[in-house]
N, C-alpha and C positions, 0 to 999 in steps of 0.2 A: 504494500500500500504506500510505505513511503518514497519508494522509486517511481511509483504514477504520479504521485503528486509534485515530488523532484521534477521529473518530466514536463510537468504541466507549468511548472512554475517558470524554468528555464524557458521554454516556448513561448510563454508569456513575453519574459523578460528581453527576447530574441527579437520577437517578432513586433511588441508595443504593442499599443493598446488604442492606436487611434484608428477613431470613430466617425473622424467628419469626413461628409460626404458635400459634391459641389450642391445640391439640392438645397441643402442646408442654409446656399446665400442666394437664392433664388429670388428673394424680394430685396435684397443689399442694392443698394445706389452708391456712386453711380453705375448704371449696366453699361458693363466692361462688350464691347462689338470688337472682338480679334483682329479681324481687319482692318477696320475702320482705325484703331489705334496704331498697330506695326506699319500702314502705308506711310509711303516715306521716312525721313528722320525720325530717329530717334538715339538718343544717348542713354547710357546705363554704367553705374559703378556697383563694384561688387567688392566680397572677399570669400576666401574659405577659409573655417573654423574646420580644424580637426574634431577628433570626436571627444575631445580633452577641453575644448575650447579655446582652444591657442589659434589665433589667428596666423597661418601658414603664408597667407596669398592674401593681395591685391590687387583690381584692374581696373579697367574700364573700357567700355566694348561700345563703339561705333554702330548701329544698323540701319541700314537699308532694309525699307519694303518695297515691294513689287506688286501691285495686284491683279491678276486676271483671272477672270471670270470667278470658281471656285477655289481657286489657290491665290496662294501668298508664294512669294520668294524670300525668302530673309538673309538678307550680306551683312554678319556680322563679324565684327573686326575688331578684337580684343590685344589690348595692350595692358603690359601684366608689370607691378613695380618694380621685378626685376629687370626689366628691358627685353623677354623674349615676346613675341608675336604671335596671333593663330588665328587662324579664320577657320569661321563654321556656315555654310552657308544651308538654311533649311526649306523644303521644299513642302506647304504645309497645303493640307485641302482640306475643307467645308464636306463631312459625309453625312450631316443630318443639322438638325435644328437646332442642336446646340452641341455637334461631338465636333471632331479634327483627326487627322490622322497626321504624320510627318515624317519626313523620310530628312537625313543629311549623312556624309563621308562618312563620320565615325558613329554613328549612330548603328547599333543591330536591331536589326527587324522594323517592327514600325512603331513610331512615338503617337502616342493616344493622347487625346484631350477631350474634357468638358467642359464646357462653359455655364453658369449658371450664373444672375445677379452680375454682381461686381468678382466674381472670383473663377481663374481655369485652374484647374487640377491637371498638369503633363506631368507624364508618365512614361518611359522608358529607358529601354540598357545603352550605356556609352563606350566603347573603348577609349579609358580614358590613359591618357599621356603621362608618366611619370619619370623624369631621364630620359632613359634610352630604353624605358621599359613602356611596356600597356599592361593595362587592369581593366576588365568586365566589370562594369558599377552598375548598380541602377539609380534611379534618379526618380522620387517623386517630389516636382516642382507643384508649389501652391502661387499664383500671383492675384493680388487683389490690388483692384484701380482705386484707386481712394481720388477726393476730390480734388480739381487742379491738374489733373492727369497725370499723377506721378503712379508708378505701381510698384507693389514691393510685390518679392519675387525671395520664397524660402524654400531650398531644394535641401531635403534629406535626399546624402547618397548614402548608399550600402552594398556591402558586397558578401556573399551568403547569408544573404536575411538580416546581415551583422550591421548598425549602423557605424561610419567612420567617417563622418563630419558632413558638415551644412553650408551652403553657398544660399549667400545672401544679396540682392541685388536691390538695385532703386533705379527704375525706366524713370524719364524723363519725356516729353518732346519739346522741340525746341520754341521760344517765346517768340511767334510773330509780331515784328511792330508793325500798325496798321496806321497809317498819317496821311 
């Protein structure tokens, strides 16, 4: 009995224990329109916190949107405080009334999204860069538009269910003067 409950516990402890679902901001203002916000410019600063909470990294990532018809292009272009470079360029489509699918270079298989209210839940594995090595992550990104149009953007990665730190981001778009 105390090895099922050991069991149960570790699993727990493994896996968490969160609950929210995008439904959940389904009436949150402002309603975040995917498109409509990544077309054209935009700017975003970030970091990654290990899973200790030490801040490892920071950047800040350039993007281009693109729109036609059910898809987006997105040309993002990250500059990282130690002076290396990386572009991710993603290739995103509209497959319902409020899901997404996405495809980019380091990305495996295909990245999922919801949309609901003010908040997308993306979701998918990355071969992510380290050195001169790669690592299988996955990635569940939360981004919510808050008012003003800035969007925060908090990605649990993990790799075997394990979590090993958090990228945190802030979108911007740029302040048109109108005279």
């Amino acid at each position: 009995m105390k090895t099922i409950l050991g069991s149960i516990l570790i699993t727990l402890l493994l896996t968490g224990c969160n609950s929210m679902r995008p439904q959940d901001f389904k009436d949150s203002e402002p309603k975040l329109v995917l498109f409509d916000y990544f077309e054209g410019k935009t700017s975003a600063w970030g970091m990654f916190e290990d899973r200790f909470g030490n801040v490892r990294r920071q950047f800040q990532v350039d993007i281009e949107g693109r729109v036609k018809g059910n898809e987006i292009t997105l040309d993002e272009r990250f500059q990282y405080n130690d002076g290396e470079k990386d572009r991710r360029i993603w290739q995103i489509r509209k497959t319902g009334d409020h899901t997404f699918e996405g495809t980019a270079d380091d990305v495996i298989g295909m990245a999922k999204g919801t949309v609901q209210g003010n908040a997308l839940n993306w979701t998918y594995d990355l071969n992510l860069k380290v050195g001169d090595s790669s690592y299988k992550v996955h990635f569940d990104d939360w981004m919510f538009l808050q008012p003003g149009g800035v969007m925060i953007n908090r990605a649990r990665l993990s790799k075997w269910g394990v979590d090993i730190g958090e990228v945190t981001l802030f979108f911007k778009k740029p302040v048109v003067d109108v005279e």
